[in-house]
N, C-alpha and C positions, 0 to 999 in steps of 0.2 A: 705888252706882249701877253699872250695867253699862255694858263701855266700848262705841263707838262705831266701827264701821267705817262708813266713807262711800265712795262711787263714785264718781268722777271723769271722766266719759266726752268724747269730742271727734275732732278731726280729728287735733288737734296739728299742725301743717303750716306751720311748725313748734313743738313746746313751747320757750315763753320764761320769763322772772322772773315775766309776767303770772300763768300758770297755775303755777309751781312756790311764788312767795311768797305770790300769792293763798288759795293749797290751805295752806299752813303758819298762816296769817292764823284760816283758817276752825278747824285741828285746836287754836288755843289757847284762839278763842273762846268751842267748845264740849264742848274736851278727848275731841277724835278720839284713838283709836290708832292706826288704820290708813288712808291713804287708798288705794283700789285704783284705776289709772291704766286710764280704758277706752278703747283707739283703737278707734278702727271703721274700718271700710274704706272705707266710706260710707255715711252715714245718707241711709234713702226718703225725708226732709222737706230735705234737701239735695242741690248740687250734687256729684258726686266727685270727691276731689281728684287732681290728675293725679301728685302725689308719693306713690310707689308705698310701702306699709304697711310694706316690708323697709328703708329708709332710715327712715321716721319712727319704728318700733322703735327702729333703733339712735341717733338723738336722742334719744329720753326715754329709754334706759337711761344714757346719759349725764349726760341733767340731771340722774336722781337718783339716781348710784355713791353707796353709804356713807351715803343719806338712809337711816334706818329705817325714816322715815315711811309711805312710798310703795312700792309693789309694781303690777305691770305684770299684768290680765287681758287674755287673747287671743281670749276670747268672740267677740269683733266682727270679726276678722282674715279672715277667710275670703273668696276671692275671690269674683266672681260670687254671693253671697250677703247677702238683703235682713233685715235685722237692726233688728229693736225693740227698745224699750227693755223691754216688758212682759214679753218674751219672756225678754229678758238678766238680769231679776231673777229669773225664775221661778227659772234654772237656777242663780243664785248661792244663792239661799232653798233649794234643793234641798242645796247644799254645805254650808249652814252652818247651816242649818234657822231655824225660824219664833222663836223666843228672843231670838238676838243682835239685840240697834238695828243699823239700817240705815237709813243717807240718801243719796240719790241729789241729788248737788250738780247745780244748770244753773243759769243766769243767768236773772235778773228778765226779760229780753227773750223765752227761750222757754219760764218758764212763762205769758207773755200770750197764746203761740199756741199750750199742751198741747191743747188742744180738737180739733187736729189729729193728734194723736197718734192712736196704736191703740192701743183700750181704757187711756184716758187716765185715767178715774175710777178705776180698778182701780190705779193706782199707788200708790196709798197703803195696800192692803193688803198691801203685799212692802214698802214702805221711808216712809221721811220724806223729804221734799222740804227742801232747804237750799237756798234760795236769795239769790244773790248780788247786790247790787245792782247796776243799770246807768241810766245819764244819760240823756234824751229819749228815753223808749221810748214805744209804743204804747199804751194802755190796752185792757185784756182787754174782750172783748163781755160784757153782763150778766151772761149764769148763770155762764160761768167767775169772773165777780167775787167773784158769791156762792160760789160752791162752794171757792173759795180763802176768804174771809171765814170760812166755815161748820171750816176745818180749819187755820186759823191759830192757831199760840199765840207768844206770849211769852217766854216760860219754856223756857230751854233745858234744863233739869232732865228734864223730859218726853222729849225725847227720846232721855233713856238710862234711863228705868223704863219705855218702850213701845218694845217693836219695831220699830214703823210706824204712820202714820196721821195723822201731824202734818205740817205747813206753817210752817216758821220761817225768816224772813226776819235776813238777818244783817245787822250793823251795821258792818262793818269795809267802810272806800274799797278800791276796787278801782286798781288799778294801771293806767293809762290805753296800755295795749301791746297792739297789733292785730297776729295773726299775717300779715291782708293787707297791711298796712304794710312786714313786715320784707322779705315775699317781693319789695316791690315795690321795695324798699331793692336788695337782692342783684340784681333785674335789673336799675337803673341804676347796677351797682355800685359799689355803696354801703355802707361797712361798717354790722351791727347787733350788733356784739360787745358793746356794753352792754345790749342787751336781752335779750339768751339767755347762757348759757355759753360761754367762747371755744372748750371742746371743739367744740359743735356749728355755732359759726359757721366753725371750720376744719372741720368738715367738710362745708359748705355749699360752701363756697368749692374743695375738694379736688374732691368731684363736681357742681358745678355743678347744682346742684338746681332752681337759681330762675332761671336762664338765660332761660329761656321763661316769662315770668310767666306764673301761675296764679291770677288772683284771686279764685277762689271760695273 
């Protein structure tokens, strides 16, 4: 079987154990090689965050020194520029061409609203969809049900003999750690040094990052 790179994309604001043991959880289950770490600067279907992309950089290269697993894409970094998802596979499929398996990991929460995406149906001809389960979410409107029905499998096997084109739902619990919790932690100063790296909760605490909550 061919191996497995997967995308990881987010705010990060900041990366905690949620997203670094959750991402390790996902690479055993379906025997990833590689996950690649996508911050964005801010995604069109969110709020932006006010913790500037040059600190959240240097948190995640800290959560993952000497991880092999993990590698940091800067696709999405760009200031004043509006960044899709469609867009950011194209240019990785462009790198690493149409062969390798590819999955673009997000939580069960927004694939119930990809319908909102740009050219959202098209995603499954650049990568696999892994997604991660979440507790009391919304249920998707009809067609998205079906169109998620229609390209579900089981079988994680498939997605390292196909490229792309699959919807596989993982089975591993998620770690119950909100990046809006920690931030809200640090502005009632409060430590959250078990939920992230002490690297990067000293460096939260060093420049005062969550001073001014941000809860988006």
């Amino acid at each position: 079987m061919k191996e497995i790179y997967a995308i990881f994309g987010g705010n990060f604001d900041p990366i905690h154990y949620g997203h670094i043991i959750s991402a390790e959880k996902l690479s055993r289950e379906i025997s990833i090689k590689k996950i690649i770490l996508l911050p964005n600067y801010g995604p069109p279907h969110r709020s932006k965050t006010k913790t500037s992309i040059i600190d959240r950089l240097k948190m995640i290269k800290f959560a993952i020194k000497d991880n092999k697993l993990f590698t940091i894409s800067y696709l999405e970094t760009k200031k004043n520029t509006t960044f899709y998802t469609i867009e950011t596979l194209k240019k990785i499929r462009k790198k690493i061409g149409y062969l390798q398996p590819l999955c673009f990991i997000i939580g069960e929460d927004n694939l119930n609203n990809l319908n909102i995406w740009k050219d959202w149906k098209k995603i499954l001809s650049l990568s696999h969809l892994l997604i991660c389960p979440r507790i009391h979410i919304k249920k998707s409107n009809p067609k998205l049900k079906k169109w998620i029905s229609d390209h579900t499998t089981k079988n994680s096997n498939l997605l390292h003999k196909k490229p792309f084109g699959f919807i596989f739902f993982s089975k591993m619990s998620m770690l119950n750690i909100s990046s809006t919790a920690i931030r809200k932690s640090y502005y009632e100063g409060k430590s959250a040094c078990g939920l992230l790296p002490s690297k990067i909760d000293k460096y939260i605490l060093s420049k005062n990052l969550y001073k001014i909550y941000n809860q988006n």
